[in-house]
C-alpha positions in Angstrom: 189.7 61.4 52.4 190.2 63.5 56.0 189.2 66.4 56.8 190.9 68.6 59.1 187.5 68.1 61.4 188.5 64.5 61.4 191.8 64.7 62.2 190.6 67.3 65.1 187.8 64.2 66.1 190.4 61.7 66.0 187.7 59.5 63.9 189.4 56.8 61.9 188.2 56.8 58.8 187.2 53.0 57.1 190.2 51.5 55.4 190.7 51.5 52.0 191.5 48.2 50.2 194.8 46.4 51.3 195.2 49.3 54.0 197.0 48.1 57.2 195.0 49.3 60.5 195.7 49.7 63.8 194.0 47.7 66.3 191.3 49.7 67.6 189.3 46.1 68.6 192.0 46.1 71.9 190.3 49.1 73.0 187.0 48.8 72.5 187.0 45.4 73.8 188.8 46.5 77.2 186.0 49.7 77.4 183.1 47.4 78.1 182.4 44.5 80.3 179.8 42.0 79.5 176.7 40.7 80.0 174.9 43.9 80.1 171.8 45.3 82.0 169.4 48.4 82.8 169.8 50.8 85.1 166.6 52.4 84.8 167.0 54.6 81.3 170.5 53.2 80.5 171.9 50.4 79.5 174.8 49.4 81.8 177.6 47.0 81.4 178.7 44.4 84.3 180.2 47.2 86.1 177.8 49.5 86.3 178.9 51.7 83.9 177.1 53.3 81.1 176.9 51.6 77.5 175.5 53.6 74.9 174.3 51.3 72.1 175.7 53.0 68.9 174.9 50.6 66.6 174.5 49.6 63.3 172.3 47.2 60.9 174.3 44.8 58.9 171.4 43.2 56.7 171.4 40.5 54.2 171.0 37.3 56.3 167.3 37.8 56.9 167.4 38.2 53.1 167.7 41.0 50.4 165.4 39.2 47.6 162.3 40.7 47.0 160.4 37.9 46.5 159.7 37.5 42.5 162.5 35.6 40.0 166.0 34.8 41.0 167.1 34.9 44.1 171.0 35.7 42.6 169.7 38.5 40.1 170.4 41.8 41.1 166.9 42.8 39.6 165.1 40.8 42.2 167.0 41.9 45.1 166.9 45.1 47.1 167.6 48.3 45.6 170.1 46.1 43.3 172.2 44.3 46.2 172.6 40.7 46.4 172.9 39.1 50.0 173.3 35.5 48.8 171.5 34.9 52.6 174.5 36.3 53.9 175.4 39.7 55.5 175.9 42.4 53.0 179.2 42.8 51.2 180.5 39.4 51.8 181.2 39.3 48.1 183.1 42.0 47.8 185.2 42.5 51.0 186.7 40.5 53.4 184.5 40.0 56.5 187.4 41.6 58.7 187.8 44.6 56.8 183.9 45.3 57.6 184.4 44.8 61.3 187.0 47.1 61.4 185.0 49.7 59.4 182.2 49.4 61.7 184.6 50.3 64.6 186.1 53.4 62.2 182.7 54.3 62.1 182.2 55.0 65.8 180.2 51.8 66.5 180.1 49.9 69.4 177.6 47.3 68.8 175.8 45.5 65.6 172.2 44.6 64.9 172.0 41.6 63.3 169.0 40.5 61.4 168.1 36.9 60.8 164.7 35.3 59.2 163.7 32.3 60.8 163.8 30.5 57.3 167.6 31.2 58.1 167.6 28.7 60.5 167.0 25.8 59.0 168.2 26.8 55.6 170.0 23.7 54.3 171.2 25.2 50.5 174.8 26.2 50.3 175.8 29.7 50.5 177.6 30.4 46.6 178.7 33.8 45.1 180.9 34.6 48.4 183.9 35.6 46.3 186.2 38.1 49.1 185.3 35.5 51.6 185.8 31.9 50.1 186.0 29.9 53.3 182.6 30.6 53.7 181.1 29.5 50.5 179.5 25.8 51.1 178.3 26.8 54.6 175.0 26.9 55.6 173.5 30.0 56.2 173.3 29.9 59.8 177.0 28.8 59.8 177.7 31.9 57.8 175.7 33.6 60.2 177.9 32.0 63.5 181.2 33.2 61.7 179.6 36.8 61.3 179.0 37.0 65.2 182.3 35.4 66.0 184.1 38.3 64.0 182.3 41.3 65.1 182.7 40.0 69.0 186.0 38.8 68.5 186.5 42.7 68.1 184.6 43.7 70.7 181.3 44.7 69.4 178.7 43.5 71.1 175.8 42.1 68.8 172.4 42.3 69.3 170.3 39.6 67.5 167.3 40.8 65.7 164.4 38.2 64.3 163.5 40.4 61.0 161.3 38.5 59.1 160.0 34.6 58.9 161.1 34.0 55.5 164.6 35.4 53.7 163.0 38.2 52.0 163.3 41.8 51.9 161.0 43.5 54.7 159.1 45.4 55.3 155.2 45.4 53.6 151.9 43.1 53.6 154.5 40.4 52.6 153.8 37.3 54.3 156.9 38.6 57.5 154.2 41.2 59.5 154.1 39.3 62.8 155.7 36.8 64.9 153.4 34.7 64.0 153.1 35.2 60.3 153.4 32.2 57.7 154.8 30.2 61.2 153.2 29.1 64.4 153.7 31.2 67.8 155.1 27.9 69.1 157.8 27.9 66.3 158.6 31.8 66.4 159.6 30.9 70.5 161.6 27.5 69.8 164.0 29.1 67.1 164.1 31.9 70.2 165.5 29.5 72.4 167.5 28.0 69.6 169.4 30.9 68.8 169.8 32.0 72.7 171.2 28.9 73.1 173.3 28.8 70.5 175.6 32.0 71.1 175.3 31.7 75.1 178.8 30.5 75.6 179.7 34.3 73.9 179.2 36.9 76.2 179.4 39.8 73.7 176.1 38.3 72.2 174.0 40.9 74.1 170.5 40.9 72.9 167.3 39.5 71.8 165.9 41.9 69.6 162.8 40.0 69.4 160.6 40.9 66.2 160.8 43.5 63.6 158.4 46.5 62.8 155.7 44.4 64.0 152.0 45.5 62.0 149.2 45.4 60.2 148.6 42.0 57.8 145.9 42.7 55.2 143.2 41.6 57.2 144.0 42.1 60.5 145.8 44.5 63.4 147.9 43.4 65.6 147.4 44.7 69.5 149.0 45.6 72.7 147.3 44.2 75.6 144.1 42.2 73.8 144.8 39.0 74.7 144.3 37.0 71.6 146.6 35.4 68.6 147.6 38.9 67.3 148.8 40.2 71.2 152.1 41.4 70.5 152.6 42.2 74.3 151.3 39.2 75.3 154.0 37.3 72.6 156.8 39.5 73.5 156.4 38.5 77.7 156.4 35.3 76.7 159.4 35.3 74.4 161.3 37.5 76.8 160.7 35.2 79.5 161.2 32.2 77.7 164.7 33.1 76.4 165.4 34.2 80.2 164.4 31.1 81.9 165.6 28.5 79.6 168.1 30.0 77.1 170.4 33.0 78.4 169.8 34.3 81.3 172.3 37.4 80.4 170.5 38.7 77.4 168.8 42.0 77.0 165.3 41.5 75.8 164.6 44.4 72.9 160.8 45.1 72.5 159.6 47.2 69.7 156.5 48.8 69.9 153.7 48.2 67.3 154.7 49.5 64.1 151.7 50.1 61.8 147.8 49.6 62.6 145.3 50.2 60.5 144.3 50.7 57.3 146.4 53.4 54.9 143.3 54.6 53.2 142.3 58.4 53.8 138.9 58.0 55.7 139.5 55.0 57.7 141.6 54.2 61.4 145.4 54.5 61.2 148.4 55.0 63.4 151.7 54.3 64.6 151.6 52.9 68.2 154.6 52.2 68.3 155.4 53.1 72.3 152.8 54.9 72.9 150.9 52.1 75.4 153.4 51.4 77.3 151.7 54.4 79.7 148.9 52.0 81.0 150.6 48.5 79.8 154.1 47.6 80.4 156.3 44.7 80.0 158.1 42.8 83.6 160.5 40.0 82.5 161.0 37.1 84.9 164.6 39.0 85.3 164.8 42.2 86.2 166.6 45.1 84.1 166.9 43.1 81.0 164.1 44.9 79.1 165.1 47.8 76.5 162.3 49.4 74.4 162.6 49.8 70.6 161.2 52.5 67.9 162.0 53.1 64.1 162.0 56.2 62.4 162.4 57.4 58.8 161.7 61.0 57.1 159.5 59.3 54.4 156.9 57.5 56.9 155.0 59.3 59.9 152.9 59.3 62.6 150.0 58.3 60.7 151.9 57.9 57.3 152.4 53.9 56.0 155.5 55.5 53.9 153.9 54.3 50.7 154.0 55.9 47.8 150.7 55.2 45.3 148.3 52.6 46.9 148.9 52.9 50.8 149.6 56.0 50.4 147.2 58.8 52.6 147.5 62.7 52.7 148.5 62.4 56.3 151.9 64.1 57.1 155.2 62.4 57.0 158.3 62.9 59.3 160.4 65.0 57.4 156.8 67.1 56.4 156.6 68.3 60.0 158.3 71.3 61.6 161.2 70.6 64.1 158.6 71.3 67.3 156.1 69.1 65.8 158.9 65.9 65.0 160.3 66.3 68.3 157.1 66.3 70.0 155.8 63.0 67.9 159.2 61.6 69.0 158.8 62.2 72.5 155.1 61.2 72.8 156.0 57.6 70.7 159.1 56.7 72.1 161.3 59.1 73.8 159.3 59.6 77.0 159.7 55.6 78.1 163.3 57.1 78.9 162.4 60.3 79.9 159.7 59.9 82.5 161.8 58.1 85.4 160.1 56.5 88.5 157.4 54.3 86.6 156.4 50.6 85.6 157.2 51.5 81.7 161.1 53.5 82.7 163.6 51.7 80.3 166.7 52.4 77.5 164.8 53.2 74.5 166.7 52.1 71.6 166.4 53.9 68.4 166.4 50.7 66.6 166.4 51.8 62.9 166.8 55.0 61.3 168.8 56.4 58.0 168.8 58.6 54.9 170.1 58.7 51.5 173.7 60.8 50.4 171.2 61.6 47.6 168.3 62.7 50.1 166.5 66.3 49.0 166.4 69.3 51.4 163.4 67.8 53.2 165.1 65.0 54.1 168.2 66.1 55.1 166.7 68.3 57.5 164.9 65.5 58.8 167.7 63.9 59.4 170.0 66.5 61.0 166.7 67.5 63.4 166.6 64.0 64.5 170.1 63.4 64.9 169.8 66.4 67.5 166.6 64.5 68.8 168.3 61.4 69.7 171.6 63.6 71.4 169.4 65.9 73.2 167.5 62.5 74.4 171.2 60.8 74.8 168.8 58.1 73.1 170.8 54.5 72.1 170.8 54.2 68.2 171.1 51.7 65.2 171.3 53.4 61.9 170.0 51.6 58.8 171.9 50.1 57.2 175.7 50.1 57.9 176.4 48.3 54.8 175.6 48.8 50.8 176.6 48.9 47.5 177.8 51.4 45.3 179.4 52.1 41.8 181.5 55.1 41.2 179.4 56.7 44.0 176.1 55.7 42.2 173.6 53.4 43.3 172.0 52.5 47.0 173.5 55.8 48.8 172.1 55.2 52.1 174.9 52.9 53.8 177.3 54.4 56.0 179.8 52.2 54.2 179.4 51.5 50.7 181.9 49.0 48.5 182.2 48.7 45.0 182.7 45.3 43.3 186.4 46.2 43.6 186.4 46.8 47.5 186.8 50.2 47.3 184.5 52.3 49.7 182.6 55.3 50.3 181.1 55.9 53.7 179.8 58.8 55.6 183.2 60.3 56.8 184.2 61.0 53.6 184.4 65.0 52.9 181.9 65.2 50.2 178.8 63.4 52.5 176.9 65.9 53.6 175.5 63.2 56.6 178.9 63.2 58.2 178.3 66.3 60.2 175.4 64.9 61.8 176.9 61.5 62.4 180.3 62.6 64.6 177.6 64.8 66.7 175.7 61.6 66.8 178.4 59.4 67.7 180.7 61.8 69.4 178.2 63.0 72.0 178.2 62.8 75.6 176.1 62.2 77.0 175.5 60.1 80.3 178.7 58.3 81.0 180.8 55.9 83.3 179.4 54.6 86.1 175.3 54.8 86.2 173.7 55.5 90.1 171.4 52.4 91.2 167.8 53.6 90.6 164.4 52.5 91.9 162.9 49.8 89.5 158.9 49.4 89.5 157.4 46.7 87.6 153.9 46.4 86.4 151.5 43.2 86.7 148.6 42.4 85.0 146.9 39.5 84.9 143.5 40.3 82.6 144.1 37.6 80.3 146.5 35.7 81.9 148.8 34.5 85.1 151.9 37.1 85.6 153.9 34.9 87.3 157.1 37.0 86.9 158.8 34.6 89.8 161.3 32.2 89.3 161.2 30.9 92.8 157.4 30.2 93.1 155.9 27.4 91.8 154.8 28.0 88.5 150.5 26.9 89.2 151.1 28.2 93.2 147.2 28.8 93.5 145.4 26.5 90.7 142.6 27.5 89.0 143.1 31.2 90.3 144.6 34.2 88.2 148.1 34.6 89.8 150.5 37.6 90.0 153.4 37.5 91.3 156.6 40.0 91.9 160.5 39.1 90.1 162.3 37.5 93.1 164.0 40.9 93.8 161.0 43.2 94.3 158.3 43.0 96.4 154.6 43.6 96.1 153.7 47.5 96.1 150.6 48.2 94.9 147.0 46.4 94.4 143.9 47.1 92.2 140.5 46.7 93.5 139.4 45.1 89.8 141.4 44.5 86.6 143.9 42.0 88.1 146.3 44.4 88.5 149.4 45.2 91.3 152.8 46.8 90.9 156.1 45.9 92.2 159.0 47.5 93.3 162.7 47.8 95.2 162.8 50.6 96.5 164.1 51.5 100.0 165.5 47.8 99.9 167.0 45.8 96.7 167.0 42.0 97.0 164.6 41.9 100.0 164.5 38.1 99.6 166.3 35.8 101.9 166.2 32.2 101.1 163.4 30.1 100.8 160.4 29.5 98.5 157.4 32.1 98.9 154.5 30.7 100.5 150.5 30.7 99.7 148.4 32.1 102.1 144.7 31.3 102.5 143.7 32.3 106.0 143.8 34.8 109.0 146.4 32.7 110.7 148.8 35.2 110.8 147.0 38.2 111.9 149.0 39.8 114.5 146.0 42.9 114.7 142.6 44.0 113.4 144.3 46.1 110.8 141.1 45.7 108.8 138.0 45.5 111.0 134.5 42.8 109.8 136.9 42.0 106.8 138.5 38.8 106.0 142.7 39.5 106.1 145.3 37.6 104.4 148.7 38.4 106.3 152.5 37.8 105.5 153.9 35.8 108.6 156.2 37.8 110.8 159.4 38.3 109.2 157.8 37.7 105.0 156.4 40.0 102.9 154.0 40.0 100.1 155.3 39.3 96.6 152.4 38.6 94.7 148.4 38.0 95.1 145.8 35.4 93.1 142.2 36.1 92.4 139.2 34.1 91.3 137.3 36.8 89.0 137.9 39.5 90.6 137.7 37.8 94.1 140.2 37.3 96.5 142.0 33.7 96.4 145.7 34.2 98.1 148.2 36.0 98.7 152.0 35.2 98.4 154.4 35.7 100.9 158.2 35.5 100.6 160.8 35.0 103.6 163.0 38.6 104.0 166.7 38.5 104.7 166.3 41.4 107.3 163.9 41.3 109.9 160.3 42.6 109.5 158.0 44.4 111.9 157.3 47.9 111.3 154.4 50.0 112.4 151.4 49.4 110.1 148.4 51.0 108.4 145.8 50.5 106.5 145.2 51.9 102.8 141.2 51.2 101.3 140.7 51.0 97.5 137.3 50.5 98.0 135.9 53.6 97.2 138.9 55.4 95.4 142.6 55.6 94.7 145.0 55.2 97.8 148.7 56.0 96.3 151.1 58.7 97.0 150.4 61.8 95.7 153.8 61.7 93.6 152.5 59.4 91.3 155.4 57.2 91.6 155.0 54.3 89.3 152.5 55.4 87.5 149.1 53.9 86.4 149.3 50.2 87.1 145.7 49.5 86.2 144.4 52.1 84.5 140.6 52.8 84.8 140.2 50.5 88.3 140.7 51.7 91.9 144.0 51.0 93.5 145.8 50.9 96.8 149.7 51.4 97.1 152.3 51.7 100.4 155.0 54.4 100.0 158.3 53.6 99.0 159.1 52.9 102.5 156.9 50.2 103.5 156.0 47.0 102.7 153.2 45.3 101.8 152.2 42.4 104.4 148.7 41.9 103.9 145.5 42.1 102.0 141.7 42.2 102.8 138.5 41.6 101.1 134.4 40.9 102.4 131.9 38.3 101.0 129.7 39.7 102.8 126.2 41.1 100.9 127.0 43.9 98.7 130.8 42.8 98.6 132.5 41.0 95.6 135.2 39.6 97.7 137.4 42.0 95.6 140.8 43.1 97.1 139.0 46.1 99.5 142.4 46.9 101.4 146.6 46.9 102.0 148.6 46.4 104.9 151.6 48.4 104.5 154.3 48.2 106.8 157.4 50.3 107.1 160.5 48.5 106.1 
């Protein structure tokens, strides 16, 4: 059916079976150039201009089966619907009709779950019956012809690592972390494997790296610990991974922590989910490839599991709060990673999952309209959950935006009698930043508590062994130090791609002093015409600093900043906290860094004491 408000949109509504369409795929295809990037809170595509992820979740490959009797009984199976480890609805329409009813939809881009089972899944795919070339094909071959279709269109696809086995997600089921039921080691080798796999297509786009990462029932996991359960620590190292030796191109999606805690009235529980990203960020190898991630639904909440029964607290849910209270949660837990511009943790954050029921009560549905009005007033990127389902004369699973019956006939969130369809034009019509995006200042965050942050592809990997090393991606330059806590912060401002050819070099001595910037201390200096990009320490004492070869020449007036006794960083703030709770030194925007001093000397540590900032 369509409305006179559709006709006045111009939104195509989804075919209906046998319906010839248009081909809206040209256009779409020729709106967007891939790979794409970040331009501080946007993602961009190869020209700069602004590409809104509107996305949505076709599940069923990661699996729909809940994990008790047959697989192929709708009983067992989510809310009724049968994947056959396949994305949803392959049994009842024809994959190309459900590409070209994403793009009727408004949709630009697809997040597509996979389980890691999925990979090496061997057993036929059966019970295909709208799409019988793909019945005897491996799951991951099922998978491959999925991605080929929705590019082939071009949507851009962003693939999303739900769960370890192909089960339904998402409770203390065995899928919690990266590293449930599976090794870390094998969680980053199927990475690579599946990077690898779709690099040749340049309209693969993402790495959405693990689903609503949480609580197992004996354990958290943590953002910045250091141990087996680090999900910062796991997502650095899959991000850089992938980067390095799969796909250079890819954005790397990082969702925050999802649950922590126990969901018993009385005891510790939350919803990270963005929230540390204030005093620990993320720097990839690659710069403006990282893109932040958050789920939100009205019947969980900030401190609500979403359980119903056992798990279930008397803490408030989304759709409990008032519109003031939801958009400030939203803001505090995701939204201000966009917002705040000029720091280490400024990225795209992606709305990753989000959705409601046709059938949803008044509570929900004003949920739902106040957060549709969140993510437009935020001109926040989206995925709604899920794009596909199943339905009956209506009946059934209601939340899809597209719905079949066995028949092929659909329902879907245009038509005049869903009630979601006013919120979802605003939310896919809206403006929003667009064309091309201005360059911004990038700053990067380093910390090296628990491990090296060598974030430099043209340093040797082990360029100070034995020492804890930091070092800058190969287009920023070293900003900021911290007196303890292994900390520094990087930047390109006043200068992009600072870099001229050559390796950086280690530098262990005052052999390059040019003055006594830094009297009765020991001085580490950048040669005439380098700069620093990174620093090691040994404890928290000085071992060397790194110093890279510029591709314009070097020599500005200099000073010295002391983080000896207190904070030496602009008053502006800009950056942000690099190393929260130690003292830190940091150049303006301006300057350089070219040098760094320490003492031995009694009552000294040997500790980074002081910068040499240069003007550029």
């Amino acid at each position: 059916m369509v409305t006179a408000l559709l006709v006045a949109l111009a939104v195509p509504t989804p075919a209906t079976a046998g319906e010839k369409r248009a081909a809206p795929a040209a256009s779409l295809a020729d709106s967007w150039t891939a790979p794409l990037s970040t331009r501080g809170r946007y993602v961009v595509d190869a020209d700069g201009r602004r590409f809104k992820l509107k996305s949505g979740n076709w599940h069923g490959a990661s699996g729909t089966w809940d994990g008790s009797g047959s697989a192929d009984d709708p009983a067992h199976n989510h809310a009724g619907e049968v994947g056959h480890r396949a994305p949803l609805g392959l049994d009842r329409v024809p994959m190309s009709r459900i590409v070209a009813d994403f793009q009727g939809l408004g949709l630009n881009s697809v997040r597509l779950p996979f389980s890691n089972e999925m990979i090496g899944d061997t057993q036929p795919v059966t019970g295909l019956t709208a799409n019988p070339e793909l019945n005897g094909l491996r799951p991951l071959e099922v998978f491959d012809r999925t991605v080929r279709a929705l590019t082939d269109a071009g949507l851009a696809v962003i693939l999303n690592n739900h769960t370890t086995t192909s089960r339904w997600c998402c409770g203390v089921d065995g899928n919690e972390r990266w590293n449930s039921g599976q090794s870390t080691q094998k969680w980053l080798d199927d990475w690579v494997f599946m990077a690898k796999r779709y690099r040749s297509n340049s309209r693969v786009v993402g790495a959405d790296l693990r689903n609503e990462v949480r609580r197992d029932v004996l354990d958290d996991p943590n953002w910045g610990l250091g141990d087996s359960h680090d999900w910062a620590a796991a997502a650095q190292q899959a991000g850089d991974l992938i980067l390095k030796n799969a796909n250079p191109d890819l954005l790397i999606m990082v969702e925050g922590i999802n649950w922590a805690g126990i969901p018993v009235d009385g005891f510790w529980h939350d919803r990270p989910m963005l929230k540390p990203l204030a005093t620990l960020s993320n720097t990839l190898v690659r710069s403006h490839k990282l893109v932040y991630a958050a789920h939100f639904y009205g019947y969980t909440g900030p401190r609500h599991s979403g359980a119903t029964g056992v798990g279930e607290t008397t803490d408030a849910r989304y759709r409990d709060l008032s519109r003031d209270d939801l958009f400030r949660t939203m803001r505090d837990t995701a939204s201000y990673v966009a917002d705040t511009p000029d720091r280490h943790f400024t990225a795209p954050v992606w709305i990753s999952e989000f959705g409601v029921g046709k059938d949803a009560d008044a509570k929900e549905r004003a949920w739902f309209a106040n957060t549709v009005d969140f993510l437009v007033d935020h001109d926040l990127d989206f995925a709604y959950w899920p794009a596909v389902g199943f339905q009956d004369g209506d009946q059934g699973n209601q939340w899809g935006l597209i719905r079949y019956d066995t028949t092929g006939a659909a329902r879907s969130v245009l038509d005049a009698d869903d009630w979601r369809g006013t919120a979802w034009r605003r939310l896919t019509s809206a403006a929003g930043q667009q064309g091309p995006v201005p360059s911004v200042r990038t700053w990067s965050m380093l910390k090296a508590t628990h491990t090296d942050a060598n974030r430099s592809l043209r340093a040797a990997a082990d360029w100070d062994s034995g020492a804890r090393k930091l070092s800058c991606p190969d287009d920023q330059r070293l900003i900021g130090i911290s007196r303890r806590g292994q900390g520094g912060l990087c930047t390109d401002a006043g200068i992009a791609d600072l870099a001229g050819s050559g390796a950086p070099v280690k530098v262990t001595s005052e052999a390059d002093v040019t003055t006594d910037w830094a009297s009765g201390f020991t001085k580490y200096q950048c040669a005439t015409g380098q700069f620093m990009t990174g620093y090691s320490v040994r404890g928290d004492k000085v071992s060397a600093v790194l110093c890279s070869p510029a591709r314009v020449p070097l020599a500005g007036t200099g000073r010295t900043l002391w983080d000896d006794r207190g904070d030496s960083r602009p008053a502006s703030g800009e950056g942000g906290d690099y190393a929260s709770g130690f003292y830190k030194a940091q150049c303006d925007a301006d300057e350089y860094a070219a040098g760094l001093a320490f003492s031995t000397a009694i009552g000294r540590a040997g500790t980074p004491d002081a910068l040499y900032c240069r003007k550029l």
